[in-house]
N, CA, C and O atoms as a DFTB+ gen file, in Angstrom:
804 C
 N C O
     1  1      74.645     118.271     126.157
     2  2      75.745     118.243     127.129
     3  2      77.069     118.036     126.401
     4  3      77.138     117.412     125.342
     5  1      77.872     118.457     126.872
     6  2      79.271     118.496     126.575
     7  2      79.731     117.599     126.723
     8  3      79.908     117.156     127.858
     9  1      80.291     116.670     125.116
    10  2      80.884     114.713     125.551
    11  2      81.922     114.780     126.160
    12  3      82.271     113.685     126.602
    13  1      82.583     115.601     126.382
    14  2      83.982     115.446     127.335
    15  2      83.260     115.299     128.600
    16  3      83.285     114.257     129.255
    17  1      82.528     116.498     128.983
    18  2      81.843     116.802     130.899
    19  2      81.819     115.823     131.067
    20  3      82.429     115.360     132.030
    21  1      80.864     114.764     129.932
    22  2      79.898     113.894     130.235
    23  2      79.988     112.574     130.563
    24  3      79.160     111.770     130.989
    25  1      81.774     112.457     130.134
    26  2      82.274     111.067     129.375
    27  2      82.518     110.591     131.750
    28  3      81.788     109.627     131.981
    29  1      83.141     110.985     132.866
    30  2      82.667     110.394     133.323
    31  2      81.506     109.591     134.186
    32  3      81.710     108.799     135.105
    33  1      80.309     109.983     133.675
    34  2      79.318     109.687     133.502
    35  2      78.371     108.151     132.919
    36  3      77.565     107.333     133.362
    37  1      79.189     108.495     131.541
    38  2      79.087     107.729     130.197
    39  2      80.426     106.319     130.416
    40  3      80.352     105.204     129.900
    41  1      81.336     106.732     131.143
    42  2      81.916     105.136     131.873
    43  2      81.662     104.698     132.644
    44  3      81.881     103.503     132.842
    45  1      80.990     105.585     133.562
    46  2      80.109     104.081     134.479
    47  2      78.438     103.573     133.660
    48  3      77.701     102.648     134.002
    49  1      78.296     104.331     132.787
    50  2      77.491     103.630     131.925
    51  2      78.052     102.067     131.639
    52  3      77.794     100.960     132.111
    53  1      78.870     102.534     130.708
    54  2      79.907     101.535     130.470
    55  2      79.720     100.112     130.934
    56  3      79.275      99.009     130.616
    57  1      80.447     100.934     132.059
    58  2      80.889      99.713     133.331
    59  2      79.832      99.142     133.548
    60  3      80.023      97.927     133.613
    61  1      78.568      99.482     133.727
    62  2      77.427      98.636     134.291
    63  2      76.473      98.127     133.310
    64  3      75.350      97.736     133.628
    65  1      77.040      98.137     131.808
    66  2      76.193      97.791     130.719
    67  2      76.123      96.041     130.842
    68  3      77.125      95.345     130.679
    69  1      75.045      95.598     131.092
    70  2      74.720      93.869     130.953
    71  2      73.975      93.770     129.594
    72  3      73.628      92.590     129.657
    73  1      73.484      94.238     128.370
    74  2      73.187      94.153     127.823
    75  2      74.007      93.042     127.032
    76  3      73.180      92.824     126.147
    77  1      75.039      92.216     126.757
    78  2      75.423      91.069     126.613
    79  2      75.381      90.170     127.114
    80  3      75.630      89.134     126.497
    81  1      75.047      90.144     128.465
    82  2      75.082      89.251     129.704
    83  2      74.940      87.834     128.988
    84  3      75.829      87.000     128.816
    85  1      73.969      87.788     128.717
    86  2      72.666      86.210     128.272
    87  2      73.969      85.328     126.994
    88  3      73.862      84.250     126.407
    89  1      75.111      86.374     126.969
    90  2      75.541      85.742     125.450
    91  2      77.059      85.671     125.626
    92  3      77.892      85.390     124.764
    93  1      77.275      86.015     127.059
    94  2      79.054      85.933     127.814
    95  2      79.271      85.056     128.621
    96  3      79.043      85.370     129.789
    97  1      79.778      83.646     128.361
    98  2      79.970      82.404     129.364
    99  2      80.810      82.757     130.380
   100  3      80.532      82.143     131.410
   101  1      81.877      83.627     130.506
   102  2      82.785      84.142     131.139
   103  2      82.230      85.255     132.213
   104  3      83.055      85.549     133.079
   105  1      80.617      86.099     132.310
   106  2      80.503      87.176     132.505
   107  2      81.131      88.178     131.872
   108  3      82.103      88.127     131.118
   109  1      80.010      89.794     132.522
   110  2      80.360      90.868     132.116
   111  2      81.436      91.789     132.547
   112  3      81.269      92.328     133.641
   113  1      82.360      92.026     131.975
   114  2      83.498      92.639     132.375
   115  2      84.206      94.115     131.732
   116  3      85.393      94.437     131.774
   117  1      83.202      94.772     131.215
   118  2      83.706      95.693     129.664
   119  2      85.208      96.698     130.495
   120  3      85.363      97.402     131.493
   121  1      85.807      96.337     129.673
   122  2      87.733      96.790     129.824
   123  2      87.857      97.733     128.775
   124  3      88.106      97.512     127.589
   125  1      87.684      98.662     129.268
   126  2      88.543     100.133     128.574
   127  2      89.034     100.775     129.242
   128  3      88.769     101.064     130.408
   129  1      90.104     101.199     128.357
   130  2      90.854     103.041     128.859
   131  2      90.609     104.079     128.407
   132  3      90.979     104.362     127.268
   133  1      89.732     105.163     129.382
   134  2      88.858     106.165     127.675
   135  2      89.951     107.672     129.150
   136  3      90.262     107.453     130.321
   137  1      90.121     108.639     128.526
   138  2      90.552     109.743     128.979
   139  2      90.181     110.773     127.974
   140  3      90.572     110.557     126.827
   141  1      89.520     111.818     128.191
   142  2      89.036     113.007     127.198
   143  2      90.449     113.731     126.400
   144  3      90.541     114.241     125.283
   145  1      91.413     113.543     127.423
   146  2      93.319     113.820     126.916
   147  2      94.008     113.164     125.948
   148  3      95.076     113.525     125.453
   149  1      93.459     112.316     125.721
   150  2      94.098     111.109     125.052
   151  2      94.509     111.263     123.863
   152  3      93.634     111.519     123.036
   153  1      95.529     111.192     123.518
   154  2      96.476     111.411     122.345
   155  2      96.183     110.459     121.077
   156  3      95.847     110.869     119.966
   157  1      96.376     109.091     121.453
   158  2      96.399     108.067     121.163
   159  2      95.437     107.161     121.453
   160  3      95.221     106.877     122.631
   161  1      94.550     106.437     120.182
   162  2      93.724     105.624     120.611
   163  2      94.010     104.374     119.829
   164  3      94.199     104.392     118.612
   165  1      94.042     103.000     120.764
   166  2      94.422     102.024     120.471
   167  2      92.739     101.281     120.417
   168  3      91.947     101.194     121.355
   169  1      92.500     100.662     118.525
   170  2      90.959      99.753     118.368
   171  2      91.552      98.977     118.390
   172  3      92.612      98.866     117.775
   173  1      90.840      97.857     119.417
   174  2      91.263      96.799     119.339
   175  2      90.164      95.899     119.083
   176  3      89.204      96.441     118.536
   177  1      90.044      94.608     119.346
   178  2      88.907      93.579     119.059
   179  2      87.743      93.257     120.143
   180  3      86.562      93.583     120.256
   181  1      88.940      92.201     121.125
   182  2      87.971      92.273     122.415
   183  2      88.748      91.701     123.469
   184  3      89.263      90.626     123.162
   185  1      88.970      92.099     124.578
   186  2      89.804      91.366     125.156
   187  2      89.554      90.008     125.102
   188  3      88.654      89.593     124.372
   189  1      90.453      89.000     126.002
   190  2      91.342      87.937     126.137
   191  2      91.084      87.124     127.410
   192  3      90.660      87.725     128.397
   193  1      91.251      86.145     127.452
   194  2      90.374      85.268     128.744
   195  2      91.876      86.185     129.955
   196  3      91.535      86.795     130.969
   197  1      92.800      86.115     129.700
   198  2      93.998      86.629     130.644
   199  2      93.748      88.098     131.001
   200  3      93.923      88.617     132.104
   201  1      93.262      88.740     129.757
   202  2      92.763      90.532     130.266
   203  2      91.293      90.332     131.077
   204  3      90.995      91.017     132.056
   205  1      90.550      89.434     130.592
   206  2      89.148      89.372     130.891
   207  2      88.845      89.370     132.782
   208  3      87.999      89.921     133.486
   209  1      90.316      88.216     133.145
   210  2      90.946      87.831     134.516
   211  2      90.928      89.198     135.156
   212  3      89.935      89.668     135.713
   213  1      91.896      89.702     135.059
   214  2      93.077      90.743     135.487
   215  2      92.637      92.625     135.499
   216  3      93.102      93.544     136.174
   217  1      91.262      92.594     134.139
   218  2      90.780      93.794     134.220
   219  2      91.955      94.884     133.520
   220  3      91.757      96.082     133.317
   221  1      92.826      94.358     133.311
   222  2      93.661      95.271     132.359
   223  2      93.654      94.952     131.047
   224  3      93.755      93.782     130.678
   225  1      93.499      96.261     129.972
   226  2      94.029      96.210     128.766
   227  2      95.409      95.741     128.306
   228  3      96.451      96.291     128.661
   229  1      95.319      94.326     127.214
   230  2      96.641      94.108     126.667
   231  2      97.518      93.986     127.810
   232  3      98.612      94.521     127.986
   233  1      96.789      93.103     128.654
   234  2      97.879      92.820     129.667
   235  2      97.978      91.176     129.331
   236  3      97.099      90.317     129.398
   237  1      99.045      91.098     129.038
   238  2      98.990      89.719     128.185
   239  2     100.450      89.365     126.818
   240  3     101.219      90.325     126.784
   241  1     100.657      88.772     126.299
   242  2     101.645      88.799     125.197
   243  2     101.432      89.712     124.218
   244  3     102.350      90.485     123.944
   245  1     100.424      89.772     123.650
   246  2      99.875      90.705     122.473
   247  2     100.141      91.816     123.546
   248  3     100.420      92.753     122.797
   249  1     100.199      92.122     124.327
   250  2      99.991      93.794     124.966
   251  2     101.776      93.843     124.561
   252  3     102.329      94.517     123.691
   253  1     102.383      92.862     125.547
   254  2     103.865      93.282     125.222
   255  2     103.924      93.670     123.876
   256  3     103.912      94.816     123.424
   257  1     103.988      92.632     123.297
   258  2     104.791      92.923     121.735
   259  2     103.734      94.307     120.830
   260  3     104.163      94.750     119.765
   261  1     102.421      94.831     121.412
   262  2     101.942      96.325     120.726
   263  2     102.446      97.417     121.444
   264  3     102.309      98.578     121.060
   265  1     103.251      96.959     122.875
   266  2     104.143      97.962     123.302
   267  2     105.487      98.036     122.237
   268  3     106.041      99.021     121.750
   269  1     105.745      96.719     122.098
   270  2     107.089      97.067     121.248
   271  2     106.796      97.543     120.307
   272  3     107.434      98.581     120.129
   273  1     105.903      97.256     119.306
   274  2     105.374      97.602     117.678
   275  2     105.533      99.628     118.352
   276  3     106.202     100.549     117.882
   277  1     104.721      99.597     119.396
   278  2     104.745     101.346     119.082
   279  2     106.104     101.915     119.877
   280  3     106.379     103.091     120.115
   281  1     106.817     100.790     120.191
   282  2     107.831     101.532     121.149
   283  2     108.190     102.564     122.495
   284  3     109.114     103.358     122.670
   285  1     106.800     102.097     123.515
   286  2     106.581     102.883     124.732
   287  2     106.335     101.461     125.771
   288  3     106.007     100.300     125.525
   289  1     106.629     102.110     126.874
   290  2     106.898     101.063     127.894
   291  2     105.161     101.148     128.636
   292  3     104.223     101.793     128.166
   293  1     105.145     100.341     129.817
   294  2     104.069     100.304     130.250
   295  2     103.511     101.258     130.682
   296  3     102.317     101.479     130.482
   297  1     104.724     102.426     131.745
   298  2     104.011     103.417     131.843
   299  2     102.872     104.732     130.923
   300  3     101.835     105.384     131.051
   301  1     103.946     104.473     130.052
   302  2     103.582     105.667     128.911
   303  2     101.664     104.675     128.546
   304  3     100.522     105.111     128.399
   305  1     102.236     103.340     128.545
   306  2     101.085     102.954     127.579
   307  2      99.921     103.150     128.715
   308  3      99.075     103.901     128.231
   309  1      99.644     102.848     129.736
   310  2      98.656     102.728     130.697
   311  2      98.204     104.291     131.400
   312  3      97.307     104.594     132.187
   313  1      99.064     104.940     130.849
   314  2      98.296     106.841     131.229
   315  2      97.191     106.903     130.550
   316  3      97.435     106.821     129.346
   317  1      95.976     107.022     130.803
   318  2      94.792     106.858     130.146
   319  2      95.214     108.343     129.122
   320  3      95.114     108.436     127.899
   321  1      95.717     109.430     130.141
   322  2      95.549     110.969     129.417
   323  2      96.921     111.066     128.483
   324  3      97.721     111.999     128.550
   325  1      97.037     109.915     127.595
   326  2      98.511     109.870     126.455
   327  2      97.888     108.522     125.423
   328  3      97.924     108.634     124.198
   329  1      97.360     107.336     126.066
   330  2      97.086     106.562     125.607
   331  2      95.579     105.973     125.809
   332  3      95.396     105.595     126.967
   333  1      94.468     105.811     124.951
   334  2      92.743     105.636     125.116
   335  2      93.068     103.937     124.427
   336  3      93.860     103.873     123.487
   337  1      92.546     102.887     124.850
   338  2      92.135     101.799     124.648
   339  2      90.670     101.278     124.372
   340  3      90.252     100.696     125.373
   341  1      89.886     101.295     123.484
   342  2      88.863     101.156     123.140
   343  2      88.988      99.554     122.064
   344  3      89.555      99.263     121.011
   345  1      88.335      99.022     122.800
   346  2      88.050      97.470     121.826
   347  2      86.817      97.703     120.994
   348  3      86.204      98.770     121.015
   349  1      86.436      96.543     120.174
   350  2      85.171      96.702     119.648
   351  2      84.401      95.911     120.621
   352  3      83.439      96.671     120.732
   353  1      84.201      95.164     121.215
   354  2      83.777      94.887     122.065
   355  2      84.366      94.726     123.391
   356  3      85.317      93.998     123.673
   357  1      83.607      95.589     124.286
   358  2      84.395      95.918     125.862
   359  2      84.711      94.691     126.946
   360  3      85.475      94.722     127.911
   361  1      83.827      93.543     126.445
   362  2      83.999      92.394     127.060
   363  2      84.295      90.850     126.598
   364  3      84.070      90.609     125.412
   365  1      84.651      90.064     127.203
   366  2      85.590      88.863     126.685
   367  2      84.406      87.993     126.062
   368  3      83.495      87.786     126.863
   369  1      84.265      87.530     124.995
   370  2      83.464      87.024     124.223
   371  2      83.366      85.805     124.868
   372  3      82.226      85.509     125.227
   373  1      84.202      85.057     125.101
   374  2      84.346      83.558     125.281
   375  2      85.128      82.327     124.154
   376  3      85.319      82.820     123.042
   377  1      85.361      81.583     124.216
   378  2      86.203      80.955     123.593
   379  2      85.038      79.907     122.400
   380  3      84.063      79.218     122.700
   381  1      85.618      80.158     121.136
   382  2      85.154      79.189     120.017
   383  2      85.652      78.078     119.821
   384  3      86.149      77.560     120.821
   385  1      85.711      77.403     118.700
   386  2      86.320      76.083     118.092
   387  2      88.205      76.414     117.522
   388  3      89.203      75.702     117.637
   389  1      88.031      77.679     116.967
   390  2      89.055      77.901     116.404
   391  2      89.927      79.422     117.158
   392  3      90.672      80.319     116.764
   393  1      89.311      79.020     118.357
   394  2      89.886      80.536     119.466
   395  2      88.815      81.271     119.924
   396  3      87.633      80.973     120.094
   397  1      89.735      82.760     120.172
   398  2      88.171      83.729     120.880
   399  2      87.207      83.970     119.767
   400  3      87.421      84.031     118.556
   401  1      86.245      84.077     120.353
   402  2      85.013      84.542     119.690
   403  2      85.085      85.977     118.835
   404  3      86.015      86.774     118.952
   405  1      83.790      86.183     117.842
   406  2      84.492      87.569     117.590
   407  2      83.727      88.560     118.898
   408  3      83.044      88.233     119.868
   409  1      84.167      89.764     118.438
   410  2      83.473      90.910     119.294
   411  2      81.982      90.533     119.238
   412  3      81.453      89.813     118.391
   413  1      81.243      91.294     120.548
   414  2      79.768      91.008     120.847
   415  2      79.043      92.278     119.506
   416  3      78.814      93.463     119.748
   417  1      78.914      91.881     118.735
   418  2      78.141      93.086     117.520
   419  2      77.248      93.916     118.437
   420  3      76.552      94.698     117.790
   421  1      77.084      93.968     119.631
   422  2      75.924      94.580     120.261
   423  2      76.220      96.239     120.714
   424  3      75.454      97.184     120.903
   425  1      78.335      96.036     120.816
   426  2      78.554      96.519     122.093
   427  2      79.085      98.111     121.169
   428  3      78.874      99.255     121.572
   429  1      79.795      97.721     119.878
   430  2      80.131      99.045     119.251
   431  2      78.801     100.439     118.824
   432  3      79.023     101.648     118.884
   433  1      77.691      99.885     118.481
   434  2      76.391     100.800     118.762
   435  2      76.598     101.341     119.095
   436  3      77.112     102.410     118.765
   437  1      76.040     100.507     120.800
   438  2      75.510     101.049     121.626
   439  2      76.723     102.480     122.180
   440  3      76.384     103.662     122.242
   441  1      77.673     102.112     122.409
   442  2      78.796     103.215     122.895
   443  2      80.043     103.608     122.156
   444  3      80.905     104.284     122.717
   445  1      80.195     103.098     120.585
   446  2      81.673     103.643     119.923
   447  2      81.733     105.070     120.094
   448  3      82.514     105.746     120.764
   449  1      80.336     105.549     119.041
   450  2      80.479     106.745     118.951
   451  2      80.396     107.958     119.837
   452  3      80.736     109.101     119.533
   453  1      79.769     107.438     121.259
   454  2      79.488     108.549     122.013
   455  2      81.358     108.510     123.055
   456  3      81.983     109.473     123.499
   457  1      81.630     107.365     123.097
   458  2      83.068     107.887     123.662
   459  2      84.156     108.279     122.332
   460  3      85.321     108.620     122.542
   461  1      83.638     108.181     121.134
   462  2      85.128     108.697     120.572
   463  2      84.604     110.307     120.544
   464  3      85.287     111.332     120.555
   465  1      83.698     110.205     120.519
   466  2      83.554     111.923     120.448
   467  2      84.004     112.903     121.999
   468  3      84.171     114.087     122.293
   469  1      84.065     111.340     122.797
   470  2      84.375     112.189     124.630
   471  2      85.842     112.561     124.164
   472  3      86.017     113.653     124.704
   473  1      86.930     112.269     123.496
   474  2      87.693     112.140     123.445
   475  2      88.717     112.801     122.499
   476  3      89.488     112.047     121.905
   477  1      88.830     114.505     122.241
   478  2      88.640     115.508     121.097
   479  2      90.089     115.403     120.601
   480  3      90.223     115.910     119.487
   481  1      90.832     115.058     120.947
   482  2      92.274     115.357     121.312
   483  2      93.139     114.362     120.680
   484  3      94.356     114.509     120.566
   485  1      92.229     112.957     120.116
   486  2      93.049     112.347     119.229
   487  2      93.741     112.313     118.084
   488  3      93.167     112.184     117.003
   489  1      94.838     112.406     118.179
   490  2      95.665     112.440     116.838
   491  2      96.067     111.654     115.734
   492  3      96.375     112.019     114.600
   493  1      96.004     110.145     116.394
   494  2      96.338     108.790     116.045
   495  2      96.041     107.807     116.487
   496  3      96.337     107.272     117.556
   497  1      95.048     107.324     115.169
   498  2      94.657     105.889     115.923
   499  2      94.865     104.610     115.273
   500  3      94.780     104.465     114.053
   501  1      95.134     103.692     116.084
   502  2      95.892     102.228     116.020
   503  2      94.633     101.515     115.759
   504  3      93.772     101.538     116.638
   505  1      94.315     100.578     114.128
   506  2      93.504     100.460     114.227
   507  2      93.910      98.410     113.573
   508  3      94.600      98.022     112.630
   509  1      93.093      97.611     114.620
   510  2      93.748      96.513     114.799
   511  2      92.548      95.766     114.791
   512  3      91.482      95.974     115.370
   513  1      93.045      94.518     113.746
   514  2      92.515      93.514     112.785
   515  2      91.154      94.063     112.119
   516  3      90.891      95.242     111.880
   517  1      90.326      92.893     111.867
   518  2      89.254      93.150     110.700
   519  2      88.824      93.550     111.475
   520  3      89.394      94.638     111.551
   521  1      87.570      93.469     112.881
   522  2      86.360      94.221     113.048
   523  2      86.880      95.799     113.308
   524  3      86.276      96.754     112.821
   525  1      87.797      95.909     113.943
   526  2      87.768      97.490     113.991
   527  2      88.561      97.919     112.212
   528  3      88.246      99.073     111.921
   529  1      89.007      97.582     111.649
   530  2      89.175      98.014     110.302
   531  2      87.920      98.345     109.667
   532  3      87.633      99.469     109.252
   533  1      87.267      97.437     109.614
   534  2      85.685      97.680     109.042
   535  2      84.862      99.035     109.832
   536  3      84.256      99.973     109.313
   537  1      85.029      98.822     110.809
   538  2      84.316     100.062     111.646
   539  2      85.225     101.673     111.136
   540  3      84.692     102.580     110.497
   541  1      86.264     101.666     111.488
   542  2      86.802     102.531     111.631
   543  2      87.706     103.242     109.937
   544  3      88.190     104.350     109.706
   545  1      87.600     102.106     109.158
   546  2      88.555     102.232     107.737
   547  2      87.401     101.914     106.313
   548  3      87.530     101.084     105.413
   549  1      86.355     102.859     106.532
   550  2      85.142     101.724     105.848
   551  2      85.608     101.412     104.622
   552  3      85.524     100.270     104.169
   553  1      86.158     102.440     103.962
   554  2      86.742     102.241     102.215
   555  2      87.630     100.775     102.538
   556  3      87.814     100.122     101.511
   557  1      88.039     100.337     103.433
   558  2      88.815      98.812     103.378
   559  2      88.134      98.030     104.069
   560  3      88.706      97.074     104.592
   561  1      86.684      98.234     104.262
   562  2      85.699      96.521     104.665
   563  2      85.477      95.847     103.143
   564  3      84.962      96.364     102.152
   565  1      85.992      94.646     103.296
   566  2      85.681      94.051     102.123
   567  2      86.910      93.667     102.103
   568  3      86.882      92.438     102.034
   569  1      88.395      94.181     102.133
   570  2      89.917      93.972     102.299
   571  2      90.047      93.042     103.102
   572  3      89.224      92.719     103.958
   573  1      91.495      92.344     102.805
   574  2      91.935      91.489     103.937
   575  2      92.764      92.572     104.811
   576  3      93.215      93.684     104.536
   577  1      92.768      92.096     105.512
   578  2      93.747      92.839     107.290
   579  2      94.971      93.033     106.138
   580  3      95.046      94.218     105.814
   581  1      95.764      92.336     105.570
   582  2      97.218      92.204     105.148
   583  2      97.158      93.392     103.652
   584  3      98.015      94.201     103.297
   585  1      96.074      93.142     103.156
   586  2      96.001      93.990     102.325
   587  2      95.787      95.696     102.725
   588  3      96.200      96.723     102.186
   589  1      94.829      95.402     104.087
   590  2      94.867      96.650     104.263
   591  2      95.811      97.344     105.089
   592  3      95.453      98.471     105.432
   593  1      96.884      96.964     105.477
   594  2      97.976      96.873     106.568
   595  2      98.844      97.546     105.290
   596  3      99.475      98.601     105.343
   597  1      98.686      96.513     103.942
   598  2      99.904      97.258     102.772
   599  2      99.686      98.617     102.610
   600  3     100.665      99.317     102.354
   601  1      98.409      99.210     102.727
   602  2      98.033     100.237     101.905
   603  2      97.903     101.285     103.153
   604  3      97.112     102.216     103.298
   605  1      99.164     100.720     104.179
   606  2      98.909     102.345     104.941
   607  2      99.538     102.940     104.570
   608  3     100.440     102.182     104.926
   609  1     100.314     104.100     103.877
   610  2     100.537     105.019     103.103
   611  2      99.689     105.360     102.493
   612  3     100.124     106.467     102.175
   613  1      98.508     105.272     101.921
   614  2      97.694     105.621     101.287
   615  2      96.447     105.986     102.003
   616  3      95.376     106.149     101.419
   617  1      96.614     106.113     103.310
   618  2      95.428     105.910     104.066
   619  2      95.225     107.336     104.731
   620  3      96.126     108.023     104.249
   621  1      94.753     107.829     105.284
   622  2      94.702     109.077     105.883
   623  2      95.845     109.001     107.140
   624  3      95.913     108.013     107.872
   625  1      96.653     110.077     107.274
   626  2      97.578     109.558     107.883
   627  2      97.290     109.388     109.170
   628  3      98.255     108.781     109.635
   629  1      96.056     109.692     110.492
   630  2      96.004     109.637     111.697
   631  2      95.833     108.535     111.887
   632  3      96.017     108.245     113.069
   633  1      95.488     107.536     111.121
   634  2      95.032     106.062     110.763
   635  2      96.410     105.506     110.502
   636  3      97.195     105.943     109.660
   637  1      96.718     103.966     111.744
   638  2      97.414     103.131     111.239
   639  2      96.731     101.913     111.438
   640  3      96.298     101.542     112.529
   641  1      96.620     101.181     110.185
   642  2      96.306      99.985     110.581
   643  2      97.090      98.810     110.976
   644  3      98.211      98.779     110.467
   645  1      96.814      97.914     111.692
   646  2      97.927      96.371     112.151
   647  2      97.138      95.363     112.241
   648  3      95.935      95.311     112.494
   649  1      97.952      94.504     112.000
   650  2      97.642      92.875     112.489
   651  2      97.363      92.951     113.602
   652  3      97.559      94.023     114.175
   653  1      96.796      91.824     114.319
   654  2      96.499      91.674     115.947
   655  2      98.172      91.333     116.255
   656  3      98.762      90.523     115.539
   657  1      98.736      91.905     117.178
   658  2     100.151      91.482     117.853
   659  2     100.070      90.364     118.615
   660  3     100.820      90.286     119.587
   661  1      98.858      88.948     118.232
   662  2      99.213      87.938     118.665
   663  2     100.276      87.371     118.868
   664  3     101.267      88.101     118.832
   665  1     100.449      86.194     119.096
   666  2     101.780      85.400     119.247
   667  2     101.079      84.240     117.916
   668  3     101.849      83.648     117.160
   669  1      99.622      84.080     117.823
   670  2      99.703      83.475     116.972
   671  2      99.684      83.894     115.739
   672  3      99.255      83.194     114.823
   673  1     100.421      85.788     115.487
   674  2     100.022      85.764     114.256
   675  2     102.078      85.995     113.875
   676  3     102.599      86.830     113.135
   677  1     102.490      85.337     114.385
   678  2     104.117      84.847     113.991
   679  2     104.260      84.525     112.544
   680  3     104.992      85.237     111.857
   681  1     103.691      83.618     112.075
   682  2     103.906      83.104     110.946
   683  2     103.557      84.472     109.747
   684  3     104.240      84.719     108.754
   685  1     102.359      85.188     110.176
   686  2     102.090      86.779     109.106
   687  2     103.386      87.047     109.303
   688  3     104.044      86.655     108.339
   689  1     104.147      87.634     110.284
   690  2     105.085      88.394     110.570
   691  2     106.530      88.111     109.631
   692  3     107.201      88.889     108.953
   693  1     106.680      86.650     109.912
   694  2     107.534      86.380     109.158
   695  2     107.495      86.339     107.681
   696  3     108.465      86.539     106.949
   697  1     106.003      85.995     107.218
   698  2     105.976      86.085     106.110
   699  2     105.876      87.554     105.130
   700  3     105.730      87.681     103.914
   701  1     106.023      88.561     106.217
   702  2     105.621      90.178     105.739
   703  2     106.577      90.743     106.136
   704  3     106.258      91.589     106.972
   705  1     107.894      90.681     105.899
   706  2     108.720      91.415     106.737
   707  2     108.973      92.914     106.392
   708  3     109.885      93.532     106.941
   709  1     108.329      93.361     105.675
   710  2     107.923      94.873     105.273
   711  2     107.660      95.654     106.794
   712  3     108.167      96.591     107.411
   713  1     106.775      94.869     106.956
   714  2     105.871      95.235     108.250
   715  2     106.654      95.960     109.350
   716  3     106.330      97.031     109.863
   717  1     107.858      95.133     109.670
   718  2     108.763      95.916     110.734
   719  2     109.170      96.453     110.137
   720  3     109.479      97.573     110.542
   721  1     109.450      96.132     108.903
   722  2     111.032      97.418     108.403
   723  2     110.537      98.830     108.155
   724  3     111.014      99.894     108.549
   725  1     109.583      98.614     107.490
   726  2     108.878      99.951     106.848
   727  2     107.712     100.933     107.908
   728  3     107.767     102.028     108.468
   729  1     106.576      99.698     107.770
   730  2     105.663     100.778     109.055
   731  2     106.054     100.707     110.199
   732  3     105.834     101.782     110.756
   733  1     106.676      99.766     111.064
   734  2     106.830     100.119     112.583
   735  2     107.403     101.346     112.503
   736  3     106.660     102.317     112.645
   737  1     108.995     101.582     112.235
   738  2     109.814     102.566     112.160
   739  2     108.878     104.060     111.998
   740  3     109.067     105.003     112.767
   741  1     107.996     104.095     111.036
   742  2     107.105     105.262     111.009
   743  2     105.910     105.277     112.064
   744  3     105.347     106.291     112.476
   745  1     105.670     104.154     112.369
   746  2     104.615     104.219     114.041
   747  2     105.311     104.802     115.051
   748  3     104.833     105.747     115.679
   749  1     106.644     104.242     115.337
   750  2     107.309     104.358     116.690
   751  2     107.476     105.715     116.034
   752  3     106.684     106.314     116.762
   753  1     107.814     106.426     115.395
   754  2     108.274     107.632     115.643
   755  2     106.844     108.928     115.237
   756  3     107.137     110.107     115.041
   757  1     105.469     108.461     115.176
   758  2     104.714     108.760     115.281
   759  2     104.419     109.086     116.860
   760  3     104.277     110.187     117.392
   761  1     104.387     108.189     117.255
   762  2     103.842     108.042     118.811
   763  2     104.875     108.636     119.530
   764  3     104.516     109.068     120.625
   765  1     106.325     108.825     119.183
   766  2     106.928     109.786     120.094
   767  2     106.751     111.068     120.131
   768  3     106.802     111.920     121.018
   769  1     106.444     111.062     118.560
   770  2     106.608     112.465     118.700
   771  2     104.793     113.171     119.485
   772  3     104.674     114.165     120.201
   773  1     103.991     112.504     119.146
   774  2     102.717     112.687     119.613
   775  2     103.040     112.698     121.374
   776  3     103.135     113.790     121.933
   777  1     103.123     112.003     121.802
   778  2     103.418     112.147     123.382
   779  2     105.026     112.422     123.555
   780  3     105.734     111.677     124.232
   781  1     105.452     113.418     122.962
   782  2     106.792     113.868     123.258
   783  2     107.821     112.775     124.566
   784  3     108.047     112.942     125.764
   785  1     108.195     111.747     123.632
   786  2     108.684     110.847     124.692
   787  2     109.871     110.433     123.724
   788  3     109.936     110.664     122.517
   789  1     110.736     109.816     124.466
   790  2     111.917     108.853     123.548
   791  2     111.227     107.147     123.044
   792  3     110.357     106.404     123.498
   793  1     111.858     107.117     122.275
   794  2     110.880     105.632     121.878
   795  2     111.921     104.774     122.800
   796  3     113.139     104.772     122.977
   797  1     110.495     103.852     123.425
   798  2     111.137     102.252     123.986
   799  2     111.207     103.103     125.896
   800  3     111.960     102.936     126.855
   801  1     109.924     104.036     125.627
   802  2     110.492     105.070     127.391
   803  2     109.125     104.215     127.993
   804  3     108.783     104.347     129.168
């Protein structure tokens, strides 16, 4: 079958996957934005006790400030058929000692590969902190995030990698100020020109 036909099909798969259930204090909630159109695909980790709430992607501080990093407003970002949101894990882990949990290892298996393939049309993908670096950047598993964040120029160019746009990752920010000067400026004007938009629309 054809992974585009198939893909809405393959999201209410998705949607009704409990196969984490036994291991999510919060319940099952898997949060994506998948569109077969999709220009742009944003890896992310896993949502957030506030996205986990609300059922939206990066709806939250980190969502603002990866709107600003790429320079598109909410609308642009929430068109599934301009912008695809795929975490490594689709549902909210639950909270650790030292914050969220990581992603559920169960959940990229079972469904990475059959929705990135629903999805033919991607040009650029946003690829954010270690677990999706490792998945998606394999020559940089083994790298730190910061190291591999330096070496985007060297990377294949549909590939950008980033820090998580926490609020708690302030202190990286300040201490990397490359980061805005150099790659944002070449993201934001990546992503405009990919969804033919003005940056900051």
């Amino acid at each position: 079958m054809n992974p585009t036909a198939s893909l809405p099909l393959l999201l209410r798969e998705v949607r009704a996957c409990t196969v984490c259930a036994p291991y999510l204090s919060d319940g099952v909630r898997p949060i994506v934005q998948v569109d077969a159109q999709a220009r742009i695909l944003i890896a992310g980790q896993a949502p957030g006790r506030k996205v986990h709430a609300s059922g939206i992607p990066f709806d939250d501080a980190s969502g603002e400030r990866l709107r600003s990093w790429m320079g598109i407003g909410r609308e642009v970002f929430y068109d599934a058929t301009r912008v695809a949101i795929l975490p490594m894990g689709f549902c909210y882990p639950g909270t650790g000692k030292s914050g969220d949990l990581p992603p559920r290892k169960e959940c990229a298996p079972l469904w990475r590969t059959r929705l990135l393939d629903a999805m033919p049309n991607i040009e650029l993908l946003l690829v954010i902190g270690q677990y999706a670096i490792d998945w998606h950047i394999p020559e940089c598993a083994g790298s730190t995030v910061t190291e591999t964040v330096r070496a985007w120029r060297r990377l294949d160019p549909r590939l950008v990698p980033l820090p998580h746009p926490s609020p708690r990752n302030n202190i990286w920010l300040k201490a990397n100020p490359w980061f805005a000067d150099e790659l944002l400026p070449h993201l934001q004007a990546r992503v405009a020109a990919i969804l033919g938009v003005s940056q900051n629309s």
